[in-house]
The first five atom37 places (N, CA, C, CB, O) and aatype in JSON, in Angstrom:
{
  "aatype": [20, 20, 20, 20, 20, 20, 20, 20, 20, 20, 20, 20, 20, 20, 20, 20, 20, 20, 20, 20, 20, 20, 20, 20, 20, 20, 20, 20, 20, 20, 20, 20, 20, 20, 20, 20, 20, 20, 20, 20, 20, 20, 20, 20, 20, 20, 20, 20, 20, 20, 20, 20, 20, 20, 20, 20, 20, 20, 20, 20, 20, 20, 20, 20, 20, 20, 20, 20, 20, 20, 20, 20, 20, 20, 20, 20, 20, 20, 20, 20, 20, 20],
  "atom_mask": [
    [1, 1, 1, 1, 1],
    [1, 1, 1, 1, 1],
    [1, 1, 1, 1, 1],
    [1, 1, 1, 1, 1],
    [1, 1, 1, 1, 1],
    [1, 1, 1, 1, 1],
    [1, 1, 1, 1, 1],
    [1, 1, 1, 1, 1],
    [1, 1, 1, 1, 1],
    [1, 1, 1, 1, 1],
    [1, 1, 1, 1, 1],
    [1, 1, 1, 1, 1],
    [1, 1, 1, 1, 1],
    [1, 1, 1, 1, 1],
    [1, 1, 1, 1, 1],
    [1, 1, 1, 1, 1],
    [1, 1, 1, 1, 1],
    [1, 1, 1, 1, 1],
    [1, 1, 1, 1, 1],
    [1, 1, 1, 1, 1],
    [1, 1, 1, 1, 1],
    [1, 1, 1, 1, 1],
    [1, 1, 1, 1, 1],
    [1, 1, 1, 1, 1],
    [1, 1, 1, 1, 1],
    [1, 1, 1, 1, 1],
    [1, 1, 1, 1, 1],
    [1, 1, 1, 1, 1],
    [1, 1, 1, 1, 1],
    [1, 1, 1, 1, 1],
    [1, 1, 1, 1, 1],
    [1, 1, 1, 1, 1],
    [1, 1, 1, 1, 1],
    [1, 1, 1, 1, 1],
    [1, 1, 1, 1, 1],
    [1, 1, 1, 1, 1],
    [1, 1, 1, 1, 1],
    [1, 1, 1, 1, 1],
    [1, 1, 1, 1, 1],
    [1, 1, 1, 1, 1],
    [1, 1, 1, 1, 1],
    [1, 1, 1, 1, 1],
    [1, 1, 1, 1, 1],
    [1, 1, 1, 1, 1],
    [1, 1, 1, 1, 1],
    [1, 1, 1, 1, 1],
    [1, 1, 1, 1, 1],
    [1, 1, 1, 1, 1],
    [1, 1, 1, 1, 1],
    [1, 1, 1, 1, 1],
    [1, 1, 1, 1, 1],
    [1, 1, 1, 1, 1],
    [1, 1, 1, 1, 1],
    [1, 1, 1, 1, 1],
    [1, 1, 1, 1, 1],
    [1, 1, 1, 1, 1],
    [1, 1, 1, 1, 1],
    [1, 1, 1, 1, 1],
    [1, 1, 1, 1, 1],
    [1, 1, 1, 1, 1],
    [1, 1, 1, 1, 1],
    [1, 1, 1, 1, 1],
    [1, 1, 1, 1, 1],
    [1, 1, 1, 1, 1],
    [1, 1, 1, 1, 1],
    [1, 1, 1, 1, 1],
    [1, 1, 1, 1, 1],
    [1, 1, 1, 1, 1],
    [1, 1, 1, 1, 1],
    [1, 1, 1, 1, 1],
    [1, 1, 1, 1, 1],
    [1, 1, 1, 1, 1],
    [1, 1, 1, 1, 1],
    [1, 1, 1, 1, 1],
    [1, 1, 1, 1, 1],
    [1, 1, 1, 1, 1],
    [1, 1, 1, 1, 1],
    [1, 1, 1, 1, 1],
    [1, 1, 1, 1, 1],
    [1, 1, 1, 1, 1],
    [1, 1, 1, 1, 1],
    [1, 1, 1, 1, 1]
  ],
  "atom_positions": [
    [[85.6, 77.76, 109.27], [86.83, 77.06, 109.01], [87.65, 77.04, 110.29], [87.6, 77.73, 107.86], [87.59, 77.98, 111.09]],
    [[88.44, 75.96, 110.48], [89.45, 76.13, 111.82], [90.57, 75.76, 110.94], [89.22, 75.04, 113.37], [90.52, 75.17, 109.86]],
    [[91.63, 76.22, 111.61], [92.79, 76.12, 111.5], [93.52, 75.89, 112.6], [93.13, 76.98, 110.96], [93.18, 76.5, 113.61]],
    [[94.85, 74.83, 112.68], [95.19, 74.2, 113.52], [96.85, 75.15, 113.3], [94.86, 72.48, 113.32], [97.39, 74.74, 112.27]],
    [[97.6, 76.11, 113.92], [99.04, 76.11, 113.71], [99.53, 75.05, 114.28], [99.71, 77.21, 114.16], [99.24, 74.8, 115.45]],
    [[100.6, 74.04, 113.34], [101.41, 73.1, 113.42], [102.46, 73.24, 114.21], [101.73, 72.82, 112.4], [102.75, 72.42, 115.08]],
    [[103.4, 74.76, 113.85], [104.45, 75.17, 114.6], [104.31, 75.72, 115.73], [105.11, 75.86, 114.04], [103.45, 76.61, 115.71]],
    [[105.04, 75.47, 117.14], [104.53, 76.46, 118.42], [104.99, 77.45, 118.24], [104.84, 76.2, 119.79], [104.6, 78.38, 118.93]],
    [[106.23, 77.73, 117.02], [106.51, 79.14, 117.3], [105.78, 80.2, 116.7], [107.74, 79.39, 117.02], [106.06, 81.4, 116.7]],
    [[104.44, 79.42, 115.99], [104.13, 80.45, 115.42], [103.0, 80.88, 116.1], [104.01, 80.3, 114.12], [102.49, 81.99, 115.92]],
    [[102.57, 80.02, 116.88], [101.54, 79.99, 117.95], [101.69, 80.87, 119.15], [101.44, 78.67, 118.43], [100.91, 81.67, 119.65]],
    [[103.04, 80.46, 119.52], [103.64, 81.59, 120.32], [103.46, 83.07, 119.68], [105.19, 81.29, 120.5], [102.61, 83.81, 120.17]],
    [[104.05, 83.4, 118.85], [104.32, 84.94, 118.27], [102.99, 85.15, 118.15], [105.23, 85.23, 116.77], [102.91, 86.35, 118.41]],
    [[101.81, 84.75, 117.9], [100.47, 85.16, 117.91], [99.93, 85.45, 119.19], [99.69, 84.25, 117.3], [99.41, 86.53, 119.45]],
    [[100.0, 84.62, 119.91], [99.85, 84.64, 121.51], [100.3, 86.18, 121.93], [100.96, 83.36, 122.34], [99.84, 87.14, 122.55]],
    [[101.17, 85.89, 121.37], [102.19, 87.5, 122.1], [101.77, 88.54, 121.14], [104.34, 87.47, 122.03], [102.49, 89.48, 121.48]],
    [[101.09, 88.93, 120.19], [100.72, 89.76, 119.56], [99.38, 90.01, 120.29], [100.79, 89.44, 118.22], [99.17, 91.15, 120.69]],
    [[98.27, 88.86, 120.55], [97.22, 89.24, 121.48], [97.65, 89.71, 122.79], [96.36, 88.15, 121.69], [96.93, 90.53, 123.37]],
    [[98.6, 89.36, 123.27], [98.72, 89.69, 124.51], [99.71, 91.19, 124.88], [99.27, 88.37, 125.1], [99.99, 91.63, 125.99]],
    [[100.01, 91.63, 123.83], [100.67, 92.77, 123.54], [99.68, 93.5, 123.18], [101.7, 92.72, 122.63], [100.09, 94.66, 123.15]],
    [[98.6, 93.44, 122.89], [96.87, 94.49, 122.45], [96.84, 94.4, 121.11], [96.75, 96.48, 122.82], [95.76, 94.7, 120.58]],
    [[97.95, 93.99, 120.25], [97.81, 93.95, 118.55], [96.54, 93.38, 118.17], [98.98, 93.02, 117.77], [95.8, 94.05, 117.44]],
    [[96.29, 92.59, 118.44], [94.66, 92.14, 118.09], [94.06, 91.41, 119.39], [94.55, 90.91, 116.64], [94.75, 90.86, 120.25]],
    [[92.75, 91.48, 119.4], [91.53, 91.37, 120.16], [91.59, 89.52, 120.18], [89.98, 92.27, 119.25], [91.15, 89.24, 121.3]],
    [[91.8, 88.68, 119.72], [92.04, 87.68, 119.73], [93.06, 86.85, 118.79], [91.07, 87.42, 119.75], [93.44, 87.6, 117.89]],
    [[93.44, 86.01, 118.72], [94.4, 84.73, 117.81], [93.56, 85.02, 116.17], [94.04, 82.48, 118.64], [93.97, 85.75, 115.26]],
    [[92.72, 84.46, 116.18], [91.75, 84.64, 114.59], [91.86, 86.14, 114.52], [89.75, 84.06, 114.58], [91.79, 86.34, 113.31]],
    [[91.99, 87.3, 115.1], [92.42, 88.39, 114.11], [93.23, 88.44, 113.64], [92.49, 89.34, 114.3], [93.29, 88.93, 112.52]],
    [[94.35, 87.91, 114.33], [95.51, 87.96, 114.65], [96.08, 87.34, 113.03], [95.79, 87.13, 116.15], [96.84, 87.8, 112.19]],
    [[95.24, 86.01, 113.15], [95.5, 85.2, 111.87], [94.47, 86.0, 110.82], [95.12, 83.38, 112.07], [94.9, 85.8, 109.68]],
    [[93.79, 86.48, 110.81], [92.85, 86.98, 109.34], [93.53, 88.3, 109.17], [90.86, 87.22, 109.51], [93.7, 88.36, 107.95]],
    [[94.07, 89.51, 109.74], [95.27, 90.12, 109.66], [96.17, 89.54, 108.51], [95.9, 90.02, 110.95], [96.16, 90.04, 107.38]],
    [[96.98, 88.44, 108.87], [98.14, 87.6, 108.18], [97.57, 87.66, 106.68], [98.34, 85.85, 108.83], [98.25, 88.14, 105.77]],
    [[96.14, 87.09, 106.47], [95.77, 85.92, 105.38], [95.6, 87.66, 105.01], [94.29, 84.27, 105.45], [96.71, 88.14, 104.8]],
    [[94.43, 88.73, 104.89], [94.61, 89.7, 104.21], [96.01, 90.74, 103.8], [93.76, 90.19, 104.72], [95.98, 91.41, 102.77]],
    [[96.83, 90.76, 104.46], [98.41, 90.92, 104.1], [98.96, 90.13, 102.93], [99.29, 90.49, 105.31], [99.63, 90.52, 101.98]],
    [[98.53, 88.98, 103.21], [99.11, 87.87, 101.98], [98.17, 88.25, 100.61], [98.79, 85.88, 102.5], [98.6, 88.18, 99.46]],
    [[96.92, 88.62, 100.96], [96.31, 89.01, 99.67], [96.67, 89.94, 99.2], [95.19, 89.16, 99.6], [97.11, 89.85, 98.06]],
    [[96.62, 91.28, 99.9], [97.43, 92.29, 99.41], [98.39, 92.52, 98.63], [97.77, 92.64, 100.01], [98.26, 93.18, 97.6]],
    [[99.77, 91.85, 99.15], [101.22, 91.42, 98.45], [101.15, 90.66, 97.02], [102.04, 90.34, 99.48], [101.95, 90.82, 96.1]],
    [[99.77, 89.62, 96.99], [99.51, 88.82, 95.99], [98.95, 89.91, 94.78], [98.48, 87.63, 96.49], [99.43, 89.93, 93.65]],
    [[97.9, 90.76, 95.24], [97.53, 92.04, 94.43], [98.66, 92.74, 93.52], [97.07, 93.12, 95.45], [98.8, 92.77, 92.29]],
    [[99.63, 93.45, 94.88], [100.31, 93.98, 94.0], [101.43, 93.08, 93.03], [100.84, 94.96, 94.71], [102.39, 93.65, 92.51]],
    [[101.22, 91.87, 92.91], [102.45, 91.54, 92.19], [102.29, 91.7, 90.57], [102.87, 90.04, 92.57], [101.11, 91.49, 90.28]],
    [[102.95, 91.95, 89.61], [102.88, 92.49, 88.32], [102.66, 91.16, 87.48], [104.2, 93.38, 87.91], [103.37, 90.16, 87.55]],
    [[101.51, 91.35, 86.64], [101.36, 90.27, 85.71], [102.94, 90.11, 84.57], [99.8, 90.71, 84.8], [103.95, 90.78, 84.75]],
    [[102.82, 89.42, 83.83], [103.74, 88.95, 82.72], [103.67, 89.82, 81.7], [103.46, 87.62, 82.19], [104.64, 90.03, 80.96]],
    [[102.14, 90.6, 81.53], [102.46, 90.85, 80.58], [102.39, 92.78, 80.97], [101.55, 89.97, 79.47], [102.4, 93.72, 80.18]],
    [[102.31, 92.76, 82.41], [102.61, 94.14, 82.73], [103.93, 94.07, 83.2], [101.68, 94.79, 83.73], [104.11, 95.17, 83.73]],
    [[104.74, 93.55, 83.28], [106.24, 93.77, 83.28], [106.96, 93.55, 81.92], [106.88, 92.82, 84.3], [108.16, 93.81, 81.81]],
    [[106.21, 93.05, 80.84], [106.56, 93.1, 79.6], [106.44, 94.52, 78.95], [105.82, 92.12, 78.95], [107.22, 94.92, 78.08]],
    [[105.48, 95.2, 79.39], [105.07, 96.46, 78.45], [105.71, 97.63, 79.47], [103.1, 96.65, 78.11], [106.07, 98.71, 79.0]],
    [[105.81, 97.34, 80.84], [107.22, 97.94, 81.21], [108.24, 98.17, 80.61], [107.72, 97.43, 81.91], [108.67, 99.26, 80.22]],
    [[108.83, 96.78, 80.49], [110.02, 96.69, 80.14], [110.44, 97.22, 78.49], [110.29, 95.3, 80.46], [111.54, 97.68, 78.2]],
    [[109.26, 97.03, 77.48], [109.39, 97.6, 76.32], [108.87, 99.32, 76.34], [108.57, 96.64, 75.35], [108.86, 100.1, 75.38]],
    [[108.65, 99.47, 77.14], [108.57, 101.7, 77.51], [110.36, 101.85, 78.12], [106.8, 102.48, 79.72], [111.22, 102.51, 77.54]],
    [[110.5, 101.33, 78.97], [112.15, 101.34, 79.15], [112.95, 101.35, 77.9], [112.66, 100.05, 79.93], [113.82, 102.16, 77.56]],
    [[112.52, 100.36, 77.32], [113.71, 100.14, 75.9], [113.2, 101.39, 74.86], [113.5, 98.2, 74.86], [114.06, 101.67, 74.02]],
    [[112.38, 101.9, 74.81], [111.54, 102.93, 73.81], [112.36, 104.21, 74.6], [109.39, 102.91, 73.94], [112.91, 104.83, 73.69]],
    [[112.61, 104.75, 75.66], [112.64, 105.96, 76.12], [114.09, 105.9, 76.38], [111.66, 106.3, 77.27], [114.83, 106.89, 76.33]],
    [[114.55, 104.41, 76.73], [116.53, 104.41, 76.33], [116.63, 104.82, 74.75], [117.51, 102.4, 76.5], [117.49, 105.64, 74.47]],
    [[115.85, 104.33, 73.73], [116.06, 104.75, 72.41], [115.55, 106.12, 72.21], [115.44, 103.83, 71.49], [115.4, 106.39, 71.02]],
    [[115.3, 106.9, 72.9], [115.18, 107.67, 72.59], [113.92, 108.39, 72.05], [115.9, 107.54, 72.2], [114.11, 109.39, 71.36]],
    [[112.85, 108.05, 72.25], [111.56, 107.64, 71.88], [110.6, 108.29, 73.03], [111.48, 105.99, 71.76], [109.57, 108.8, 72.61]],
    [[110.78, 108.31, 74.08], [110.06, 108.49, 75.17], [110.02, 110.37, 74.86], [110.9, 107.74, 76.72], [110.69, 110.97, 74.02]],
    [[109.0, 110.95, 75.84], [108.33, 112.02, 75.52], [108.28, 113.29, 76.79], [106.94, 111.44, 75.11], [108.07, 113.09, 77.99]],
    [[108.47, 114.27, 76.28], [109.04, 115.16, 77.78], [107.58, 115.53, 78.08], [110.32, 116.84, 77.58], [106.76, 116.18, 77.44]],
    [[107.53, 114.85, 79.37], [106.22, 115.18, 80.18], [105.77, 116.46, 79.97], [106.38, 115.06, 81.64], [104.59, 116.54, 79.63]],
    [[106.68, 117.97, 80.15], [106.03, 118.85, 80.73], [105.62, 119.68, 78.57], [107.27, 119.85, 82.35], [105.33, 120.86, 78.35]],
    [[105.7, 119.09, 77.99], [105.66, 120.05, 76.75], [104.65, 118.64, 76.52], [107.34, 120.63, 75.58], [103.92, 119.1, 75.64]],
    [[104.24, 117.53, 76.7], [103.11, 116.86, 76.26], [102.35, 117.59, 77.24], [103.08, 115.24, 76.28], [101.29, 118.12, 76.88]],
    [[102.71, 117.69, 78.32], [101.1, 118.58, 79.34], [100.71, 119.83, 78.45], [101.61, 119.49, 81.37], [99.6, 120.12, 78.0]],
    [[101.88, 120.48, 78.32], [101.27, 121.86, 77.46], [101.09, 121.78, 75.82], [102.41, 123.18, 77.69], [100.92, 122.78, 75.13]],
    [[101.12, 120.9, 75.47], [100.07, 120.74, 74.28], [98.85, 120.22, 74.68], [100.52, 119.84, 73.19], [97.8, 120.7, 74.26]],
    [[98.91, 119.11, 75.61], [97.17, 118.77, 75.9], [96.41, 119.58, 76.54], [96.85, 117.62, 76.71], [95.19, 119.42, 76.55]],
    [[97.13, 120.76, 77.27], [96.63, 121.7, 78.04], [95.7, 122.68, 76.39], [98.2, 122.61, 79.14], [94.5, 122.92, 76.29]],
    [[96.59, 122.94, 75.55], [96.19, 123.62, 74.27], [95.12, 122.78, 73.62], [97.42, 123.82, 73.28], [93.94, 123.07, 73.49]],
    [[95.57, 122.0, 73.34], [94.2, 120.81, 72.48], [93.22, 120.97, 73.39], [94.51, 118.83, 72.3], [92.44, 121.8, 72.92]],
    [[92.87, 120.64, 74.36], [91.61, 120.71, 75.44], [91.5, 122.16, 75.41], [91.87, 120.05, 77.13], [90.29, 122.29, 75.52]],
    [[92.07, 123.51, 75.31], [91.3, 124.79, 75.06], [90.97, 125.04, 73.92], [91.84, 125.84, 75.4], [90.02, 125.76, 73.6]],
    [[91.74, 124.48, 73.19], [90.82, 124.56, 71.77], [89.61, 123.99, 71.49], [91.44, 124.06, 70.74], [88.84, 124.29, 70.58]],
    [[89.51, 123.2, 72.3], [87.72, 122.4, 72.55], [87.88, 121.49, 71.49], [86.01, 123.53, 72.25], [86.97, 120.71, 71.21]]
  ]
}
């Protein structure tokens, strides 16, 4: 694949990233970028994982939610009881 940057300034700031030692050439320089952008795209939260977020928030404002350290020490008990 080639890719043509349109803008010089962005051509520039790459230039100067190779020429500063950040990457070994322009195409790292740019495949760097494109895996960053995947990354960011990874972590972004589906619809329906910010939904079931948001309904554990409303459960543990009501009062509902569960004290970590006395659920550890019952599962700690259930698992020695085999």
């Amino acid at each position: 694949m080639q890719v043509q940057l349109k803008k010089p300034e962005l051509e520039k700031f790459i230039d100067d990233q190779v020429k500063a030692g950040h990457f070994p050439t322009p195409e790292a320089a740019v495949e760097a970028a494109v895996q960053q952008m995947m990354l960011e795209q990874m972590r972004e939260l589906d619809d329906d994982t910010v939904n079931a977020i948001n309904r554990a928030e409303e459960q543990i404002d009501g009062g509902q939610g569960v004290d970590f350290k006395k659920f550890a020490a019952d599962m700690r008990k259930k698992l020695a009881a085999g």
